[in-house]
C-alpha positions in Angstrom: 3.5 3.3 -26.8 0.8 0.8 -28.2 -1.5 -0.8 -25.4 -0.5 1.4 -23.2 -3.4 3.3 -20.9 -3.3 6.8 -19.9 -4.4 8.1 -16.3 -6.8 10.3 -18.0 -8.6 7.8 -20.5 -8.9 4.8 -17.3 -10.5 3.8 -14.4 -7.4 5.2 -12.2 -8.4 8.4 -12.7 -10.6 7.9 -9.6 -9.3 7.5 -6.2 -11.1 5.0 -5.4 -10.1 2.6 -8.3 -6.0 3.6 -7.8 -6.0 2.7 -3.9 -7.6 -0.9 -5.3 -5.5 -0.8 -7.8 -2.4 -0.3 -5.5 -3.9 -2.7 -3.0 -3.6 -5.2 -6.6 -0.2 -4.5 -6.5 0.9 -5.7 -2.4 -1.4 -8.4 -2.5 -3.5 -10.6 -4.8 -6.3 -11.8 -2.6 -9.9 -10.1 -2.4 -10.2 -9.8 1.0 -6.7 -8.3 1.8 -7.2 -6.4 -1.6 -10.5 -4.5 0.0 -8.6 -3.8 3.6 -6.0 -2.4 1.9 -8.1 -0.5 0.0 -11.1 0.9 2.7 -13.7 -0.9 1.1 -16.2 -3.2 1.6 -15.8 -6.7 -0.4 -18.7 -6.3 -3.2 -17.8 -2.6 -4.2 -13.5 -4.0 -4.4 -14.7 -6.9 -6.9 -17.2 -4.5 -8.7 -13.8 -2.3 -9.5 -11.5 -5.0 -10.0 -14.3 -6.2 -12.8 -13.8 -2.9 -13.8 -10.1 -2.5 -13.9 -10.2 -6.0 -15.5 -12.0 -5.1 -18.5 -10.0 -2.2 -19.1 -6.9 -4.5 -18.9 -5.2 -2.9 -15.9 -5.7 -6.3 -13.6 -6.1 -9.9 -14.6 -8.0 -12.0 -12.8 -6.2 -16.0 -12.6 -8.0 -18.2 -10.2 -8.7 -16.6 -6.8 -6.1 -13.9 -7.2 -5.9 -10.4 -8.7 -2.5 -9.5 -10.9 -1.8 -6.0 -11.8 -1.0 -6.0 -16.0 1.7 -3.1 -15.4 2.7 -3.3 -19.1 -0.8 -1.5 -19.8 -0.2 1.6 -17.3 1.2 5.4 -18.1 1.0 7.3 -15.3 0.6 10.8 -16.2 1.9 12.8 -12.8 0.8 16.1 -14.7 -2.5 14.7 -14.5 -2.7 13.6 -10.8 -1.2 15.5 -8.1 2.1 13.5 -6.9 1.3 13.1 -3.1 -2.0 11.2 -4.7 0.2 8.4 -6.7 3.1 8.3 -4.0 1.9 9.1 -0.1 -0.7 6.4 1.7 -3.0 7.9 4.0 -2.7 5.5 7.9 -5.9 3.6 7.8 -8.0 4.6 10.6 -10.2 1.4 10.7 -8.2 -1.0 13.1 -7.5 -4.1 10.7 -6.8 -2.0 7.8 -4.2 0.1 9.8 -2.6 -3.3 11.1 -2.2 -4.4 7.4 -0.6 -1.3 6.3 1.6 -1.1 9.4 2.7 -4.9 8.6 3.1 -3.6 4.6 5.3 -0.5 6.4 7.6 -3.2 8.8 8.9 -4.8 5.3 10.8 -1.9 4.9 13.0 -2.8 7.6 14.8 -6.3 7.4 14.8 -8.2 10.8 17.5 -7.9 13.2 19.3 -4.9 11.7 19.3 -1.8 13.5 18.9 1.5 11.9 19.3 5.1 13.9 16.0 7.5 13.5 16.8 9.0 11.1 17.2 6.5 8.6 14.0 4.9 10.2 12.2 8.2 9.0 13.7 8.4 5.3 12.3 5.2 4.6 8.9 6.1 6.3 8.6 9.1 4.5 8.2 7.3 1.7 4.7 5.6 2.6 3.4 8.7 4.6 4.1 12.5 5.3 3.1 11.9 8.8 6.7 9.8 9.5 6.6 10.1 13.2 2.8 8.9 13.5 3.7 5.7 11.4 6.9 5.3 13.5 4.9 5.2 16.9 2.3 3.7 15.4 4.6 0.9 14.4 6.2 0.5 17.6 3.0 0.3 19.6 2.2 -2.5 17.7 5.8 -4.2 18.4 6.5 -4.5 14.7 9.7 -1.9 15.4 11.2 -2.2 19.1 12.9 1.0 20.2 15.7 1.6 22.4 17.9 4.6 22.7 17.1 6.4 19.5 17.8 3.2 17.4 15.0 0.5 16.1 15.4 -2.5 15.1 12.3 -5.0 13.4 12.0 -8.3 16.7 12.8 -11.3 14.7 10.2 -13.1 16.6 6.1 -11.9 15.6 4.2 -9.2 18.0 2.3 -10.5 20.7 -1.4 -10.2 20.7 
């Protein structure tokens, strides 16, 4: 495939540059970019420069888009849980960003058993029963009975 890039020849070889890079792809904003990613602000644009000129992101205006036309993920390359499981932030903000990315999975007002709860958390995280706490601590599940269900009305502070 022409113009495509492969894991082993770019920048997302590197953790560090594919958590930015997967921050590029849930939001397009610096800030939220570097708490995504566990970084501070100068070192997230220094490898979104990077990622820039290697054609992975482009840069329009104040936001960061990810140019997924120029990415081959090689999975022989990387190990699988890398590309596919997110570590729970430990920092406070960053944890509440991922927990809100994690809520999206459920639509508001629908209840789901825990099972099903934990098939689609599995998907972010091995640890599915952390994540599923976690996210009802911070009232972005409610829980009652076995079954959860995502409050249509925000968490309180």
């Amino acid at each position: 495939m022409p113009g495509v890039v492969p894991l082993t020849d770019s920048p997302l070889k590197y953790e560090t540059y594919r958590r930015v890079y997967a921050a590029v792809l849930l939001t397009s904003q610096p800030t939220a970019i570097a708490d995504l990613a566990g970084l501070d602000l100068r070192a997230t644009m220094r490898i979104l420069q990077w990622l820039n000129s290697s054609g992975l992101v482009e840069h329009g205006g104040a936001e960061w888009l990810p140019r997924l036309d120029r990415v081959s993920l090689m999975l022989d390359s990387v190990a699988e849980d890398d590309l596919t499981q997110t570590p729970i932030p430990r920092r406070p903000q960053q944890r509440a960003l991922f927990l809100e990315r994690a809520a999206t999975l459920f639509e508001y007002g629908v209840e789901y058993p825990e099972a099903e709860v934990n098939e689609r958390l599995k998907e972010l995280n091995p640890d599915f029963a952390a994540l599923r706490r976690y996210l009802v601590e911070a009232q972005l599940l409610t829980r009652d009975h076995g079954i959860y269900q995502r409050p249509m009305s925000p968490p309180s502070p």
